[in-house]
LOVOTI-751004 format. One line per 10 residues: their letters; for each residue x, y, z negated of C-alpha. Coordinates in steps of 0.05 Angstrom, whole numbers, plus 32768, in hexadecimal, padded with zeros to 4 digits. Layout:
// residues N
A) X:Y:Z ~ ...
This chain:
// residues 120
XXXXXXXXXX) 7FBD:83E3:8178 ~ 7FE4:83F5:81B1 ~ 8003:83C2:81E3 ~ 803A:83C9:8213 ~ 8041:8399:824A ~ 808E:83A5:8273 ~ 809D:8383:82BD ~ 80D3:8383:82ED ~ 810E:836D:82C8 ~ 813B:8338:82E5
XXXXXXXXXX) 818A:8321:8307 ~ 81A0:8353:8336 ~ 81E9:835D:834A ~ 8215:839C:8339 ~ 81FE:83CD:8364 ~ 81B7:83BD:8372 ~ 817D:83E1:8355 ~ 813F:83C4:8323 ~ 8108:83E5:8314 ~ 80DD:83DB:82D3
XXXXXXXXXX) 809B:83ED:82C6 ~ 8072:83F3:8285 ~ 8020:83F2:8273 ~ 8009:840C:8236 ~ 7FC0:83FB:8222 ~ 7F9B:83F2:81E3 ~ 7F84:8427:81AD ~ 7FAB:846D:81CA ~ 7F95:84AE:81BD ~ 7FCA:84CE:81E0
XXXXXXXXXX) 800F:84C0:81FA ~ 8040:84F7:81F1 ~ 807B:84C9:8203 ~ 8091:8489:8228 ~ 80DD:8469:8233 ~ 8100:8446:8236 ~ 813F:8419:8204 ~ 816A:83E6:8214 ~ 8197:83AB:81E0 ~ 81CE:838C:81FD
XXXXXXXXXX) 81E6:8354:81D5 ~ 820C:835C:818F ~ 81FF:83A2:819B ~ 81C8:83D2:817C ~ 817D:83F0:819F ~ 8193:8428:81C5 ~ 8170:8467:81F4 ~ 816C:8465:8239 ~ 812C:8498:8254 ~ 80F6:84B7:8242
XXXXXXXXXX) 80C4:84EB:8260 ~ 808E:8510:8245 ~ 8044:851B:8258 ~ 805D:855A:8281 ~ 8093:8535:829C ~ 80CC:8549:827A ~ 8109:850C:827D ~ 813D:8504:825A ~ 8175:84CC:8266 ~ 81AC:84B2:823F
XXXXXXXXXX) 81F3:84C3:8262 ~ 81FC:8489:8272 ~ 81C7:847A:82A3 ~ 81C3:84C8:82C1 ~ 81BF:84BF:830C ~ 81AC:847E:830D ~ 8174:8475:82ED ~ 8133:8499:82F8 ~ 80F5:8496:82CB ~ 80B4:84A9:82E0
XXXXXXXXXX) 806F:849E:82BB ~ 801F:84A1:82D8 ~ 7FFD:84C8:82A1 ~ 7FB3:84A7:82BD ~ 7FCD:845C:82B1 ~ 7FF3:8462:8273 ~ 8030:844D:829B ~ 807E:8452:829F ~ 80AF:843C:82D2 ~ 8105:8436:82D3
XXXXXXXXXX) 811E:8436:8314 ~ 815C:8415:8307 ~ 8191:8429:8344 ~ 81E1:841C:8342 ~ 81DF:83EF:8313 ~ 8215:83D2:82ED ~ 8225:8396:82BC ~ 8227:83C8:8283 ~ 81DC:83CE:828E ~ 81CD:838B:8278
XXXXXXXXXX) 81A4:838F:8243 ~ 815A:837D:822A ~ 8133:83B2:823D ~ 80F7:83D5:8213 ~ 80BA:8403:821F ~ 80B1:8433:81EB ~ 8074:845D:81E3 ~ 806C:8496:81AD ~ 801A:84AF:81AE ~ 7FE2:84C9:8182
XXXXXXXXXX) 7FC3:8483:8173 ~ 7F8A:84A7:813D ~ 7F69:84EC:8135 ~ 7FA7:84FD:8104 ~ 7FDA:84CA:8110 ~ 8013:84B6:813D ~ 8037:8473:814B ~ 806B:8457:8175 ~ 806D:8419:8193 ~ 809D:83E4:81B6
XXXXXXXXXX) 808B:83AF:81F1 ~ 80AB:8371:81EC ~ 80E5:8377:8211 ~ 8103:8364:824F ~ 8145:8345:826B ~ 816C:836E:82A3 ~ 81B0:834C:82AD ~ 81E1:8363:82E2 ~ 8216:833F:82FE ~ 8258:834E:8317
């Protein structure tokens, strides 16, 4: 099994800047890649970022210039630095992870979630 454990949510003001961070440990072959997904209430699971062993991002519109995901292949790690941010980023935030977890098979996985609320 594969575990993710997320940190650094919390209240910040419109504006400020959060940044999350993500650990993945457990039974992992490989991780090809890590992100990021955010629920806001009454609304559905949606992309924010992800990046790739070789570093390739990719970031909803949304969140382009603002948000900058990075990831530290040795740890299993993934960070969101969360800058400008505004009440429309409020949301529950989850670590995603998509990795060879066998000789043949792939998974993907979910942490738990965390709260990032911003206020006006």
């Amino acid at each position: 099994q594969v575990q993710l454990v997320e940190s650094g949510g919390g209240l910040v003001q419109a504006g400020g800047s959060l940044r999350l961070s993500c650990a993945a440990s457990g039974r992992i072959f490989s991780i090809i890649t890590m992100g990021w997904y955010r629920q806001a209430p009454g609304k559905q699971r949606e992309f924010v970022a992800s990046i790739t062993t070789a570093g390739i991002t990719n970031y909803v519109d949304s969140v382009k210039g603002r948000f900058t995901i990075s990831r530290d292949n040795a740890k299993n790690t993934v960070d969101l630095q969360m800058n400008s941010l505004k009440p429309e980023d409020t949301a529950v935030y989850y670590c995603h992870l998509f990795g060879r977890d066998g000789v043949y098979t792939t998974g993907a996985y979910w942490g738990q979630g965390i709260q990032v609320t911003v206020s006006s």
